[in-house]
C-alpha positions in Angstrom: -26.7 -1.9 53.0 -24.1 -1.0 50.4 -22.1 -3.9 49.6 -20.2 -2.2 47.0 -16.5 -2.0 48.8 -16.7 -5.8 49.0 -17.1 -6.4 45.6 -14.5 -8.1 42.9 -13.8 -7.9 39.4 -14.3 -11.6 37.4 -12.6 -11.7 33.9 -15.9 -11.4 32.1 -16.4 -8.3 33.6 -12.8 -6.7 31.8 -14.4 -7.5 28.3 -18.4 -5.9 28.5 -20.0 -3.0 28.4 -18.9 -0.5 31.4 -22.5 0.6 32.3 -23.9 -2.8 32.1 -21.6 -3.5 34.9 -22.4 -0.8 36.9 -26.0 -1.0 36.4 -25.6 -5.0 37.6 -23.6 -4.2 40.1 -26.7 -1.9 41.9 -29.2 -4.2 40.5 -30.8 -7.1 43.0 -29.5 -10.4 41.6 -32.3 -12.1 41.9 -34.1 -9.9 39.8 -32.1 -10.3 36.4 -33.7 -12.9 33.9 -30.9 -15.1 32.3 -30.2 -14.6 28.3 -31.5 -18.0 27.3 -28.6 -17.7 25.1 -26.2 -17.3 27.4 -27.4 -20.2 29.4 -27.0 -22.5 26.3 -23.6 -21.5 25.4 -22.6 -22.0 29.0 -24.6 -25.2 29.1 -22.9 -26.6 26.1 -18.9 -25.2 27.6 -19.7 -27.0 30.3 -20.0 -30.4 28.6 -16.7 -29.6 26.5 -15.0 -28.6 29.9 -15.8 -32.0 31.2 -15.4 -34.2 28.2 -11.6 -32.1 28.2 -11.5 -33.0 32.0 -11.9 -36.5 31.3 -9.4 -37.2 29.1 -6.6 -35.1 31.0 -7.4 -37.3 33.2 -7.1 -40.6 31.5 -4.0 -39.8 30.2 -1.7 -38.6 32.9 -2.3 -37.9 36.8 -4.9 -34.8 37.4 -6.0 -33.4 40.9 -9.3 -32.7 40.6 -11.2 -29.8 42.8 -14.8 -30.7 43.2 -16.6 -27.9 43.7 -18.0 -27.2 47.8 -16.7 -25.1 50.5 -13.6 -27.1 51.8 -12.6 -26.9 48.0 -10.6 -23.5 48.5 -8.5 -25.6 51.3 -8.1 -28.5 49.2 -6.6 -26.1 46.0 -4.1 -24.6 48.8 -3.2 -28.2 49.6 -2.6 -29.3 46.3 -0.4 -26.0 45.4 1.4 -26.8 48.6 2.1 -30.3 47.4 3.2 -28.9 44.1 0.9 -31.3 42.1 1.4 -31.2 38.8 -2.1 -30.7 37.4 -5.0 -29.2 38.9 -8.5 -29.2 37.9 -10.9 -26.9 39.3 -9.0 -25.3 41.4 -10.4 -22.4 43.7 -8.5 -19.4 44.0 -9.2 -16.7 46.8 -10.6 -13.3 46.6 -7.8 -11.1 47.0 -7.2 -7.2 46.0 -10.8 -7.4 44.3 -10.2 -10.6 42.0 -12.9 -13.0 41.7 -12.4 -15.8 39.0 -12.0 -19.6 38.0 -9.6 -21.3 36.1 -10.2 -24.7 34.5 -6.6 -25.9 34.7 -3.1 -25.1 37.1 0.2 -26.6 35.6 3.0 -26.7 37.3 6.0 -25.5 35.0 9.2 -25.6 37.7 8.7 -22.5 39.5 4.9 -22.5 39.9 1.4 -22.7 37.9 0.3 -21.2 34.8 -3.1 -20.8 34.4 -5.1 -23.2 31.1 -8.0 -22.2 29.9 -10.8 -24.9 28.1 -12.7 -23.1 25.9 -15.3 -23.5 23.4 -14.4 -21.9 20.5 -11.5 -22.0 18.3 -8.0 -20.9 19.2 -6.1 -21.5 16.2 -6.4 -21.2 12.3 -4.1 -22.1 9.5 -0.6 -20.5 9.6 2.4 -21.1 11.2 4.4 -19.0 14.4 1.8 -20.6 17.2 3.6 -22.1 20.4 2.2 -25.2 21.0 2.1 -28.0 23.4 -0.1 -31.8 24.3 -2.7 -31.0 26.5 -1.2 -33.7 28.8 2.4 -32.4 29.6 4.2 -29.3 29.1 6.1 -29.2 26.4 5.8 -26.0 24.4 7.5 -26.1 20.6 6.8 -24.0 17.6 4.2 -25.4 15.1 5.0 -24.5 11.6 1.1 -25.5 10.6 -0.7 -22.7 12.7 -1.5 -19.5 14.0 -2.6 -18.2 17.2 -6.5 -16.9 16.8 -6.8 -13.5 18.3 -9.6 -13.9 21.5 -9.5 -10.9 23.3 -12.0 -12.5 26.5 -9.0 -15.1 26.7 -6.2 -12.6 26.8 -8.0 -10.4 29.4 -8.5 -14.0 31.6 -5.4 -15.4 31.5 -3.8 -12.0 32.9 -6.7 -12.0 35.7 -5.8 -15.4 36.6 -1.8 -14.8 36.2 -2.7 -11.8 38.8 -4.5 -13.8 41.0 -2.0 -16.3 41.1 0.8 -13.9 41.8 -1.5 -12.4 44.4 -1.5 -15.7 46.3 2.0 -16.2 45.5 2.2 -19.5 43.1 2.7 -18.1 39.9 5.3 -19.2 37.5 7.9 -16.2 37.3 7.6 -17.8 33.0 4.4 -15.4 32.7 2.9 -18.1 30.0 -0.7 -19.0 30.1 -2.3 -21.7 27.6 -5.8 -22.3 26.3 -7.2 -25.2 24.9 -9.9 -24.8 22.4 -12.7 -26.3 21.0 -10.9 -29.1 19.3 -9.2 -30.3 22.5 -6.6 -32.0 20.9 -3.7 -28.6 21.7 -3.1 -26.3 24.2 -2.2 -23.2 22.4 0.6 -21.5 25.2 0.7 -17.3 25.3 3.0 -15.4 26.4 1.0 -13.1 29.6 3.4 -10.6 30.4 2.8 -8.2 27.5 -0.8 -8.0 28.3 -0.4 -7.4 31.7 -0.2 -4.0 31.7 -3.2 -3.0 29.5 -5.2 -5.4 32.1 -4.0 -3.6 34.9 -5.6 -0.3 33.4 -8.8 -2.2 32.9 -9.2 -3.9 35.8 -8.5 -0.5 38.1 -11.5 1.2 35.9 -13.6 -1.7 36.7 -12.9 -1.9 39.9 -13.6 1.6 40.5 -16.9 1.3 38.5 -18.1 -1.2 40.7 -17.2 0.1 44.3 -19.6 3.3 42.7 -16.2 5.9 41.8 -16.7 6.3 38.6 -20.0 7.2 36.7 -20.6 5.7 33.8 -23.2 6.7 30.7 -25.4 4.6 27.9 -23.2 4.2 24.8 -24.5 1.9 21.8 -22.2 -0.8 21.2 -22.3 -4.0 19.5 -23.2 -5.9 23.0 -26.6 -3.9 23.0 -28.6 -6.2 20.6 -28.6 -9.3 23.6 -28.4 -7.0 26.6 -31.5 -6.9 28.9 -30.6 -2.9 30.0 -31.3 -1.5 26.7 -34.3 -0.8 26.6 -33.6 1.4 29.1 -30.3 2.7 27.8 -32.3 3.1 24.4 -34.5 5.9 26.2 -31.9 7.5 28.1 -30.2 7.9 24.4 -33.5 9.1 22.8 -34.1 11.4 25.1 -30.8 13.1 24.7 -30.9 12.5 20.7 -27.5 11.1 21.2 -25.5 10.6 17.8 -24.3 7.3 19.4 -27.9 6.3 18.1 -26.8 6.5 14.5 -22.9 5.9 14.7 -20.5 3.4 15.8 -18.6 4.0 19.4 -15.5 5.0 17.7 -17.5 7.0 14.9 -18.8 8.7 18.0 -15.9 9.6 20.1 -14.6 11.6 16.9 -17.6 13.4 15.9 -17.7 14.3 19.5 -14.4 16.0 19.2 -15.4 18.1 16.7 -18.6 19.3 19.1 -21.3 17.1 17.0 -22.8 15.0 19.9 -26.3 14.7 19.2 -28.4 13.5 15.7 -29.6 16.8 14.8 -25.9 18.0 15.1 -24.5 15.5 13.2 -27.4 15.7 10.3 -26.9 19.7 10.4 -22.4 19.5 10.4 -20.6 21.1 7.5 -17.5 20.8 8.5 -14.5 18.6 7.5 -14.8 14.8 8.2 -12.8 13.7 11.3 -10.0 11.5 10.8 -11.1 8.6 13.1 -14.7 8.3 11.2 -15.4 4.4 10.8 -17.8 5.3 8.1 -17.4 8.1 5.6 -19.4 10.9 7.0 -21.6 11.1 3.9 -23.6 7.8 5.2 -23.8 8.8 9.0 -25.1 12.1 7.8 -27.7 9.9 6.0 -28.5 7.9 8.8 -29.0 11.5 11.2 -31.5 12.4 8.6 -33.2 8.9 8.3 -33.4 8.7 12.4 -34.7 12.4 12.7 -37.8 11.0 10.0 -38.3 7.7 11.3 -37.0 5.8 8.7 -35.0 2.8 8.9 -33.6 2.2 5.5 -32.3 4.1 3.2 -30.5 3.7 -0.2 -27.1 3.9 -0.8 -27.8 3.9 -4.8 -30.7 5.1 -7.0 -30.4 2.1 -8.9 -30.5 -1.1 -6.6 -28.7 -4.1 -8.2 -28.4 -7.7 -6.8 -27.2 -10.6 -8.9 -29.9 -12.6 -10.6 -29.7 -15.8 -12.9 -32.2 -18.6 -14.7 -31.3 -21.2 -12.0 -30.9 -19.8 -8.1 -30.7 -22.0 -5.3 -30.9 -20.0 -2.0 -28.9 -22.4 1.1 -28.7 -22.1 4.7 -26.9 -23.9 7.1 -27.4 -25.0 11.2 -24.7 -25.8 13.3 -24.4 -26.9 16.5 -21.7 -25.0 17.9 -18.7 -25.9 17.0 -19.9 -29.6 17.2 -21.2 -29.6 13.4 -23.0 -28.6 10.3 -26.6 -31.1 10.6 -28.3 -29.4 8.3 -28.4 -27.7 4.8 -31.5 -26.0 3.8 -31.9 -25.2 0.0 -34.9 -23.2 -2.2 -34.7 -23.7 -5.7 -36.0 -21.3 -8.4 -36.0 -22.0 -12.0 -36.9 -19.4 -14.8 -38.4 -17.7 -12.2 -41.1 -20.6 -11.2 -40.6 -21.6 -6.9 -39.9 -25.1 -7.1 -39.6 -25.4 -3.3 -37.7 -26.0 -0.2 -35.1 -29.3 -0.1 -33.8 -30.3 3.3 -30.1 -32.5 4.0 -30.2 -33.4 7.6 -28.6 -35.7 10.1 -30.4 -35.8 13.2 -27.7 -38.0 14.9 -26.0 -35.7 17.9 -23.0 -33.7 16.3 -19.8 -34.5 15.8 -21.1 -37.8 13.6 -20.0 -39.0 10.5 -23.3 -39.5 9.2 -22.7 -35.4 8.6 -20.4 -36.4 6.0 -23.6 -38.5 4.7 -25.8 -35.2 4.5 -22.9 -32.7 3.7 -22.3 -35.2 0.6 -26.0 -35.2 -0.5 -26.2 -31.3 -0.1 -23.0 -30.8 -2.2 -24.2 -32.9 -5.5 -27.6 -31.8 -5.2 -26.0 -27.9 -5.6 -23.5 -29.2 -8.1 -25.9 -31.3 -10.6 -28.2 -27.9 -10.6 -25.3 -25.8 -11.0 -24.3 -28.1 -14.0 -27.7 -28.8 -15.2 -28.1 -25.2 -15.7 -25.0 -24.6 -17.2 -25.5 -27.9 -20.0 -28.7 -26.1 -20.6 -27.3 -22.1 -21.4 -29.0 -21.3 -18.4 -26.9 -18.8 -15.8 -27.0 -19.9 -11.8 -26.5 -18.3 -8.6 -26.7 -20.1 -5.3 -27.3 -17.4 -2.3 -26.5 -17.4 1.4 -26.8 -14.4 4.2 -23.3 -13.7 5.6 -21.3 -16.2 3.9 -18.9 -16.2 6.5 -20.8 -19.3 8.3 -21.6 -21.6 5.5 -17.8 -20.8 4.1 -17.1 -22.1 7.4 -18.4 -25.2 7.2 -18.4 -25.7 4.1 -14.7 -26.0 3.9 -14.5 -27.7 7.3 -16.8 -30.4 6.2 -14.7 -30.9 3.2 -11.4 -31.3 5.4 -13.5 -33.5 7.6 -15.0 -36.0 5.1 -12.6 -35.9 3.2 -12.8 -39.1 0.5 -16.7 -39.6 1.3 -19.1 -39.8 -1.1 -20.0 -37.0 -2.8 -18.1 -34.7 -0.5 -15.8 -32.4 -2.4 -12.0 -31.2 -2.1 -11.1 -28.4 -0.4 -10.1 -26.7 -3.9 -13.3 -27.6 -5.0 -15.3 -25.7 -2.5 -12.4 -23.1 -2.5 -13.1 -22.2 -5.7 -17.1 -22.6 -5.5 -17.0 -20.0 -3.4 -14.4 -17.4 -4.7 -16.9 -17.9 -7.9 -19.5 -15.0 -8.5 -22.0 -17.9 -8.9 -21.6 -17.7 -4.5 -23.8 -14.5 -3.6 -23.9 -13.1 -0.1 -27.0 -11.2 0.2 -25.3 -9.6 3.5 -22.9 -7.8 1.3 -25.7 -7.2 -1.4 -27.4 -5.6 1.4 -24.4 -3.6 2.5 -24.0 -2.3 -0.9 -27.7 -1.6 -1.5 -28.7 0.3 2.4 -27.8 2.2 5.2 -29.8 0.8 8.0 -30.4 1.8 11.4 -31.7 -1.3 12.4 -28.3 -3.8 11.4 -28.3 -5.7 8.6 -29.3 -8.9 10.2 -31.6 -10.7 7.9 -34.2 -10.6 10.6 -33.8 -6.9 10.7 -34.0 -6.4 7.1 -36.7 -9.1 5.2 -39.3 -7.9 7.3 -38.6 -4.9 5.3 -40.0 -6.5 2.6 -42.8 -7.9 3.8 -41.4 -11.1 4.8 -42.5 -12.7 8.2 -41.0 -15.8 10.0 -43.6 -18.2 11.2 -42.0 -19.5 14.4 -42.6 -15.7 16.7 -39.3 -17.6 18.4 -36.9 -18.2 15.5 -33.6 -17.6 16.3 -30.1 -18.7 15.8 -29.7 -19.6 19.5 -33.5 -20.7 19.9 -32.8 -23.3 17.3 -29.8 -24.9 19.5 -32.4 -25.2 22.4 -34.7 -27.3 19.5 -31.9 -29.1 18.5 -30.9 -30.3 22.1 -34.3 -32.2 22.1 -34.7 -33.0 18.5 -31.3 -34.6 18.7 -31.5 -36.6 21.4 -28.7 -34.9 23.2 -31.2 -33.3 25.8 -32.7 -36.3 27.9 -36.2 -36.9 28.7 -38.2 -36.4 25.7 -40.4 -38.7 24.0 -40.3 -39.5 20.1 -43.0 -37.2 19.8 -41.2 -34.2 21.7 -38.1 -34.4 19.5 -40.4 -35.0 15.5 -41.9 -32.0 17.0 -38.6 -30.1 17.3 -37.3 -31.6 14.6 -40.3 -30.2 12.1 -39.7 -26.6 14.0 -36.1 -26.1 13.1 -36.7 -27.4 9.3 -39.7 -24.7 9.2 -37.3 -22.0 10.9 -34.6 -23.2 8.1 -37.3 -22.9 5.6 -38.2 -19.4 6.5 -34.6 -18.2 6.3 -34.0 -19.6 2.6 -37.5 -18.2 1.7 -36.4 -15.0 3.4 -33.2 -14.6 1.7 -35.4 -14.9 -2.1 -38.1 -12.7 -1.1 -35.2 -10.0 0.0 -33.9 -10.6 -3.3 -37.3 -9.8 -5.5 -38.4 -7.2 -3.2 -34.6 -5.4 -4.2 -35.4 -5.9 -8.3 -38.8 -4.6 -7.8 -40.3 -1.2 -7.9 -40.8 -1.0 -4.0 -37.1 0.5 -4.3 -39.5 3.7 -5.3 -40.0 4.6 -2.4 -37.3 4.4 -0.3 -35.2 7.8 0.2 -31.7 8.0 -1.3 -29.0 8.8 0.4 
């Protein structure tokens, strides 16, 4: 039977992929297999949602809706009673809304929906409206800046319409968020998103009660979706230029009438004005594609910074919990001295991280100043610095007066040094590739292999939840076992980083086609 007229929009289904909705909403539920990664992050949102809980709770009166089916009476209750805070509450299904909301505060007039989310909601700045997570008090804050979240926007204007659809929303129009720290609740003003939501929320809801077809696209979403194998073929089959370009890249190209590869690869005409990427490199890629290659390169001369000293580091996190370990390869005069590890292996957040952090960061600096007191030149080289910049300067602000753990400035200026390499942008600057310029997309390239067939960002956070502790149940031998796995995986991807880097300065570069 066709269930499709009964079915409602959430919020996560305003922020992903249009035909991954409509091909879930025909699918049997019981036959999609869960993203392991997807079950981790929600796993570990979860815990922050209740540690958030209990300490709302500790510090001023909160209702809280335990979950079971008297629990959508028991939110109408409390909205009734005008209680200040609720958690948990249960809002009903009306004109096709389906959705939760963590937290309902009562601001004079009605609620405002809070959001507890796991990630960060505010950087360094000023012009953010701010308020204590235990009372509503919005003020200016001079010290930071609202974080742009685009999944939060879209929810708080679901849940502000859900609550106006049931008739206890504030007539303010503010929503609030509280993020990973769970010390702020950053407050947002609704009303100006409401009506690009509205738009969004009508195409969804037409996609899923079957009005509106919708068609394979390649988007970023792709790499962890479960459909794309099947959208893959679909695309292949029609030689769709989506293969090669970005959505936007797409969308302009097709306005010009180039809509497949062999189009694209074959167009002499003047570049459209929306390209993301000069149409001299998706030209490149049409031709690459149409002869089954993968990487091609930019340059006829590929250059990548070397020196006498280079250390190769890469960091695991936990989240937004912590930085446990830093994983280093040294090379000297071009002999491998070998991996070094600087680990904590108590459950993150833990000071003993300023323990590790502070070993990691003189280790780096007495090589970086050995080699220097010698005449020697040194490099230290991450992938996508963007992480380890991360926490490298968080660790600093964190630890700040440990030992061996440096100033901000200090690691401020590390990195703005062209001793700090990304080989992501080396990469970038070296290759068009059609297969992304992960590094597990591109050292295979040169002949590198990880020795874990699992290795993965989020397959390492399932290790770490054992070899932590944080995951009960194990014995001591379960988590040494986990513990070894993610210091091999951590080895791999320094090793992976140096063999990428000797495999660009050799003559292999022969014979790869130039763009």
């Amino acid at each position: 039977m066709d269930t499709s007229a009964a079915k409602s929009v959430s919020a996560r289904a305003l922020t992903g992929c249009r035909h991954r909705l409509a091909l879930e909403a025909r699918a049997d539920p019981a036959a999609l297999t869960p993203d392991p990664g997807a079950v981790l992050r929600q796993e570990a949102a979860a815990a922050h949602r209740a540690a958030v809980r209990d300490r709302l709770a500790a510090s001023a009166p909160l209702a809280v809706i335990a979950p079971g089916p008297d629990a959508l009476a028991r939110t109408r209750a409390a909205i009734a009673d005008r209680v200040p805070r609720i958690w948990g509450a249960a809002l009903p299904r009306v004109n096709g809304r389906s959705g939760h909301v963590e937290l309902l505060q009562w601001v004079g007039d009605g609620y405002v929906p809070v959001l507890v989310v796991g990630h960060k909601v505010l950087d360094r700045g000023s012009g953010a409206l701010i308020s204590a997570i235990d009372r509503w008090d919005p003020a200016p804050d001079d010290a930071v800046k609202p974080r742009g979240h685009r999944g939060d926007a879209m929810r708080l204007a679901h849940l502000t319409r859900m609550l106006q659809d049931t008739g206890a929303a504030s007539s303010s129009l503010l929503g609030g968020v509280i993020g990973v720290d769970g010390e702020r609740l950053l407050v947002q003003d609704v009303e100006p998103l409401l009506q690009g939501y509205d738009e969004r929320f009508a195409d969804r809801l037409a996609i899923l009660r079957g009005e509106v077809a919708t068609a394979p696209s390649r988007i970023a979403e792709c790499r962890r979706c479960p459909w794309w194998p099947q959208c893959e073929a679909e695309l292949s089959a029609k030689r769709d230029v989506g293969l090669v370009a970005d959505q936007t890249s797409a969308r302009a190209l097709a306005g010009v009438g180039v809509v497949t590869v062999d189009g694209l690869a074959a167009y002499d005409g003047p570049a459209p004005e929306d390209l993301l990427v000069p149409l001299r490199d998706l030209q490149a890629l049409a031709r690459a594609w149409i002869a089954g290659v993968t990487l091609v390169r930019r340059i006829p001369e590929v250059r990548v910074r070397r020196a006498d000293v280079e250390v190769d580091v890469d960091m695991e996190s936990f989240g937004e919990d912590g930085a446990y370990l830093w994983g280093t390869w040294l090379r000297r005069d071009g002999l491998d001295l070998g991996y070094l590890s600087f680990v904590t292996w108590d459950p993150v957040p833990t000071r003993d991280e300023a323990r590790s952090f502070g070993a990691f960061w003189s280790w780096l600096m007495d090589r970086r100043a050995e080699a220097h007191a010698s005449g020697r030149t040194f490099a230290a080289y991450c992938y996508s610095q963007q992480a380890e910049n991360k926490w490298l300067l968080a660790s600093a602000d964190r630890f700040a007066g440990e030992p061996g753990v440096p100033t901000r400035r200090a690691v401020e200026e590390f990195i703005a040094s062209p001793e700090w390499v990304d080989m992501f942008v080396a990469v970038g600057d070296s290759f068009l590739s059609l297969v992304g310029r992960g590094l597990k997309k591109v050292a295979p390239a040169a002949g590198f292999a990880w020795r874990d067939p699992e290795a993965g960002g989020e397959a390492s956070m399932a290790w770490y939840l054992i070899a932590s502790g944080r995951e009960p149940g194990h014995d001591d031998a379960e988590r040494a076992g986990q513990r070894e796995r993610i210091l091999q995986y951590n080895e791999d991807d320094v090793r992976a980083t140096r063999t990428l880097r000797e495999w660009m300065c050799s003559a292999a570069m022969d014979a790869l086609p130039v763009v």
